[in-house]
DRENDO-1510 file (C-alpha; in Angstrom, 1 decimal, always signed):
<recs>
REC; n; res; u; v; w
REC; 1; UNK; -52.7; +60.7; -34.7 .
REC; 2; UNK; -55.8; +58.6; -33.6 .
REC; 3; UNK; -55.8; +56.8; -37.3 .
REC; 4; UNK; -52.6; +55.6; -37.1 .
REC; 5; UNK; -52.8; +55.0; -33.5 .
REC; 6; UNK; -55.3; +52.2; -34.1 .
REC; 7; UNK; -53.7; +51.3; -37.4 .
REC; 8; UNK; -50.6; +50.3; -35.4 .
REC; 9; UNK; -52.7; +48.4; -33.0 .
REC; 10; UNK; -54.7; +46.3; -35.5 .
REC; 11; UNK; -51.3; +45.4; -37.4 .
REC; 12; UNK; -49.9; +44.8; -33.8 .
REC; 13; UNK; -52.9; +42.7; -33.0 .
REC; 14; UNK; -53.4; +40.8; -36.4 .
REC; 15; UNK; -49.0; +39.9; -36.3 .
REC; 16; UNK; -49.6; +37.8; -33.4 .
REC; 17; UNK; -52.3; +35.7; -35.0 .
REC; 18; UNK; -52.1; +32.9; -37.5 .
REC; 19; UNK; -53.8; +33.3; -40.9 .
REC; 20; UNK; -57.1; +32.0; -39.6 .
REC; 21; UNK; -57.3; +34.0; -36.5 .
REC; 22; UNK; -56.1; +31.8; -33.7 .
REC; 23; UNK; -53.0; +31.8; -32.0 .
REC; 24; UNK; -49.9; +30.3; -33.5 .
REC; 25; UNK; -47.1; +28.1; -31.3 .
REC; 26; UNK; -44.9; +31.3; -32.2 .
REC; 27; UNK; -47.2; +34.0; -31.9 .
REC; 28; UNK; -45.2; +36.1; -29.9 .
REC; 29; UNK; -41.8; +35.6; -32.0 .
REC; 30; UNK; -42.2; +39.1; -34.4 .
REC; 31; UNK; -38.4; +38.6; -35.8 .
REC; 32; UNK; -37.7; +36.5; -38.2 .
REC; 33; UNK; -33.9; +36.3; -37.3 .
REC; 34; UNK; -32.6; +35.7; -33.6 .
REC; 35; UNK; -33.3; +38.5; -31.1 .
REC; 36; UNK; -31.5; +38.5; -27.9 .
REC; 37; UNK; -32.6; +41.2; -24.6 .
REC; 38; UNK; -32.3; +40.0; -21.0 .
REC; 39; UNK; -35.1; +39.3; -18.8 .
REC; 40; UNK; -34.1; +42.8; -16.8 .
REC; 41; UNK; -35.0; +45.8; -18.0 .
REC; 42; UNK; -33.4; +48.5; -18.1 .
REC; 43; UNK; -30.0; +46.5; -19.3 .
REC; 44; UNK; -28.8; +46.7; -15.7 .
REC; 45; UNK; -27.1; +44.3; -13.0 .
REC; 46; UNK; -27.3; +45.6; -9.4 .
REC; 47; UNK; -26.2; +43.4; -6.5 .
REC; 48; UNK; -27.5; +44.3; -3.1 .
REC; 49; UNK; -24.3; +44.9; -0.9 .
REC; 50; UNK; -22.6; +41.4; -0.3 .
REC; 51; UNK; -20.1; +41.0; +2.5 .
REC; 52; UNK; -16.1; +40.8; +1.4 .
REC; 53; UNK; -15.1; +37.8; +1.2 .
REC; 54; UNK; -18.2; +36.1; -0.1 .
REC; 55; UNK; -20.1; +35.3; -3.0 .
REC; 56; UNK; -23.1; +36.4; -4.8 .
REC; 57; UNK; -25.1; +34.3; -7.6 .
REC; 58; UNK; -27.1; +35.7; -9.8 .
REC; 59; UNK; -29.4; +34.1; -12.6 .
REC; 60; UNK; -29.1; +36.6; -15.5 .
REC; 61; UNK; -31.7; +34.8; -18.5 .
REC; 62; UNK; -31.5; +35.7; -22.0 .
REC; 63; UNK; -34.6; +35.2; -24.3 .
REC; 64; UNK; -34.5; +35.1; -28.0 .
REC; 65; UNK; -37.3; +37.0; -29.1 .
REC; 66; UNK; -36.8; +35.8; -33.3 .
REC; 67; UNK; -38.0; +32.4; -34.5 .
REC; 68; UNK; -34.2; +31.4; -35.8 .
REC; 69; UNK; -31.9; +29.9; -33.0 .
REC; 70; UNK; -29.8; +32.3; -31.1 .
REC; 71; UNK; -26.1; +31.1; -31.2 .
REC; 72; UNK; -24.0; +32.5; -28.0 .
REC; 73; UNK; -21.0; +32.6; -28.5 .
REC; 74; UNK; -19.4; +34.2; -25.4 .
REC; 75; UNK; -19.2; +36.4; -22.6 .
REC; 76; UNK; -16.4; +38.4; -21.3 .
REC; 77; UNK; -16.0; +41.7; -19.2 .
REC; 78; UNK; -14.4; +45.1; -19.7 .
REC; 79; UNK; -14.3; +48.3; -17.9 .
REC; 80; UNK; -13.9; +46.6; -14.9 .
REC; 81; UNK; -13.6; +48.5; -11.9 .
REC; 82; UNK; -11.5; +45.8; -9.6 .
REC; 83; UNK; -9.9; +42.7; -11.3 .
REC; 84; UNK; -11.8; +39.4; -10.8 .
REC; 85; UNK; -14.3; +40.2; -8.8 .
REC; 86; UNK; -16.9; +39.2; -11.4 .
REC; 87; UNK; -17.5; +36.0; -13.4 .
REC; 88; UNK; -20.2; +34.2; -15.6 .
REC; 89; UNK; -20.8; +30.8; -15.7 .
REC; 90; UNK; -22.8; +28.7; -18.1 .
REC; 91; UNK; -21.3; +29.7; -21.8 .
REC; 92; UNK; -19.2; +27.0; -23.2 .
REC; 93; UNK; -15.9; +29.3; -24.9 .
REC; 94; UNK; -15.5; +26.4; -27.0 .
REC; 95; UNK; -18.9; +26.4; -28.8 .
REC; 96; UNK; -21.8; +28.8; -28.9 .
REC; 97; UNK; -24.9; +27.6; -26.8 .
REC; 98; UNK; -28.1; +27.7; -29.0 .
REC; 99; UNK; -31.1; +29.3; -27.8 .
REC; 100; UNK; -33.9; +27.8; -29.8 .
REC; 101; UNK; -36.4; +30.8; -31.4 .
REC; 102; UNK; -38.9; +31.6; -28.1 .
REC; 103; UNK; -36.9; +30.2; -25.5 .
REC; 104; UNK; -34.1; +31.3; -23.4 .
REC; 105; UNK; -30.6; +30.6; -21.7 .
REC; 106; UNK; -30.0; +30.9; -18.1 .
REC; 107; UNK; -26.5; +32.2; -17.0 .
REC; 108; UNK; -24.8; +32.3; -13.5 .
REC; 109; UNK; -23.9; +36.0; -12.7 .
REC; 110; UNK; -21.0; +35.8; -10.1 .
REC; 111; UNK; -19.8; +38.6; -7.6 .
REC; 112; UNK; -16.9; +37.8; -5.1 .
REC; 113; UNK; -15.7; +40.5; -3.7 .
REC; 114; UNK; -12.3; +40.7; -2.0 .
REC; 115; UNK; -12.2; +44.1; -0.7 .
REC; 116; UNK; -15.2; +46.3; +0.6 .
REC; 117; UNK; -16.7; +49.3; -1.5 .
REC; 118; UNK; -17.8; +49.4; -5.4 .
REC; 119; UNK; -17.4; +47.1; -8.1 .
REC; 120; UNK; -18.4; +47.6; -11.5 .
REC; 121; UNK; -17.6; +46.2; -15.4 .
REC; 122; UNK; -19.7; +45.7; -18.5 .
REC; 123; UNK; -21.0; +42.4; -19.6 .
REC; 124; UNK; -20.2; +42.1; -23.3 .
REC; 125; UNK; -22.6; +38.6; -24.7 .
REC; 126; UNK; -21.4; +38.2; -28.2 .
REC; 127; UNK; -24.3; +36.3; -30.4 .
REC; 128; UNK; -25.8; +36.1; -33.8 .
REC; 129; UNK; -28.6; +38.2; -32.6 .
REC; 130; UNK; -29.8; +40.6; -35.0 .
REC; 131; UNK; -30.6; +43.2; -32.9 .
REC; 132; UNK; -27.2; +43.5; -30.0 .
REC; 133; UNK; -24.9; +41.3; -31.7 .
REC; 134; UNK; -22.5; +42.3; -28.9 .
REC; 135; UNK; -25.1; +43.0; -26.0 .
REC; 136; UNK; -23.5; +45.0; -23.5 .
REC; 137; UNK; -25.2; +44.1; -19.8 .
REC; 138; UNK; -23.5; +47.0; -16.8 .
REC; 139; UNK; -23.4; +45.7; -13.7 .
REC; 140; UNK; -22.8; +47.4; -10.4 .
REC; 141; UNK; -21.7; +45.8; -6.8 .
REC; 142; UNK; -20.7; +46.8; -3.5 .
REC; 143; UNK; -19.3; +44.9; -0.5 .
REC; 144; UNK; -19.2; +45.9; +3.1 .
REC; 145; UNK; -16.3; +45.0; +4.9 .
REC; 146; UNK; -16.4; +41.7; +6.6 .
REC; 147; UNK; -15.9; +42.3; +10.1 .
REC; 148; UNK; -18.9; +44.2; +10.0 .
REC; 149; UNK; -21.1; +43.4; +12.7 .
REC; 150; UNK; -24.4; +41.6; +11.6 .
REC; 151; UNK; -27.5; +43.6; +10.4 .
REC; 152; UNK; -25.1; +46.8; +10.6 .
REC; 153; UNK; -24.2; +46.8; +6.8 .
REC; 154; UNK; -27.1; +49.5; +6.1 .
REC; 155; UNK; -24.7; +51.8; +8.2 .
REC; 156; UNK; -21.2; +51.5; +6.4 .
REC; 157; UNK; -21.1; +54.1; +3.9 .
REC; 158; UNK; -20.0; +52.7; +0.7 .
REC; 159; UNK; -18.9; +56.4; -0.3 .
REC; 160; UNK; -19.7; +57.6; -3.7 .
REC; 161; UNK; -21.4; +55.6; -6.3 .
REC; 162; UNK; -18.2; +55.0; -9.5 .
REC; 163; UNK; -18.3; +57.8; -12.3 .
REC; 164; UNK; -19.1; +54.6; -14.5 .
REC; 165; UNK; -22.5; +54.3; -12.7 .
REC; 166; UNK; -23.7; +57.0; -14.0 .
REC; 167; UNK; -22.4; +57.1; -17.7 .
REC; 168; UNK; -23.4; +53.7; -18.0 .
REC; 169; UNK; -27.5; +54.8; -18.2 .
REC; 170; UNK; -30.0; +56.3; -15.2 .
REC; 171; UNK; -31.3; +53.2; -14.2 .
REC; 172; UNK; -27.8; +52.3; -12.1 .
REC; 173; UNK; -27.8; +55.6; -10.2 .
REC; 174; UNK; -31.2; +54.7; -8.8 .
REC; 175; UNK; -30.5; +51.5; -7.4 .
REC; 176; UNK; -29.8; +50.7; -3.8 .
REC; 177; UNK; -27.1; +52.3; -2.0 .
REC; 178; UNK; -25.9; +51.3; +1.4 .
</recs>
């Protein structure tokens, strides 16, 4: 195992330089074609609880990890919990935005909540990324009612996280609960 181990490493290590040893502009694009992954890891979206009645913005940045522009070409939601309680901003749905190879696009993650309790959907980012062409992004939300007296939120029980939080990968059932 310890052969390969630092086979792997010295392939690793010699892929991120240029021919003559120093660092290339791209040296940490290892994918020829586009690559999209968000900047959160794991592939999760979790609001901290946001009043009813209010909004939430939050950035949600996509890098292309492959040297070839990343074309996206749209963002919608499904399995949504509550109707229109969610929305993205910053994809144009009349042409893709590009993403040159190494950078990244920043998108406006929006939560208004109308009603207190849980709020969930999947984010589905349709690209030409090699990898996810059709990334799916879960996101969970909760409000607390909004006659809630200030700095009392952390008392209002929420109930029971949605079944969907917890099909939808282990990192959403350890995020913060009211």
């Amino acid at each position: 195992m310890r052969p390969t181990f630092y086979a792997l490493g010295l392939g690793l290590s010699l892929g991120l330089l240029g021919c003559d040893g120093e660092e290339t502009a791209d040296a940490g694009l290892n994918f020829e074609q586009p690559q999209i992954l968000p900047d959160l890891q794991p592939v999760c979206l979790s609001y901290k609880p946001v009043r009813a009645g209010s909004t939430q913005t939050q950035a949600l940045i996509l890098k292309n990890y492959g040297r070839q522009p990343l074309l996206i070409e749209g963002g919608q939601f499904r399995d949504i919990g509550r109707p229109n309680t969610f929305t993205l901003q910053g994809i144009d749905p009349t042409a893709p935005t590009g993403v040159p190879g190494g950078d990244q696009a920043t998108l406006q993650f929006i939560y208004s909540p109308t009603e207190p309790g849980w709020d969930y959907a999947t984010l589905v980012v349709a690209s030409n990324a090699e990898n996810f062409p059709n990334l799916n992004i879960f996101t969970l939300a909760v409000a607390y009612p909004s006659d809630l007296d200030a700095g009392s939120e952390s008392s209002w029980d929420a109930g029971p996280k949605p079944d969907a939080a917890y099909a939808n990968g282990e990192a959403c059932t350890e995020q913060f609960r009211p």
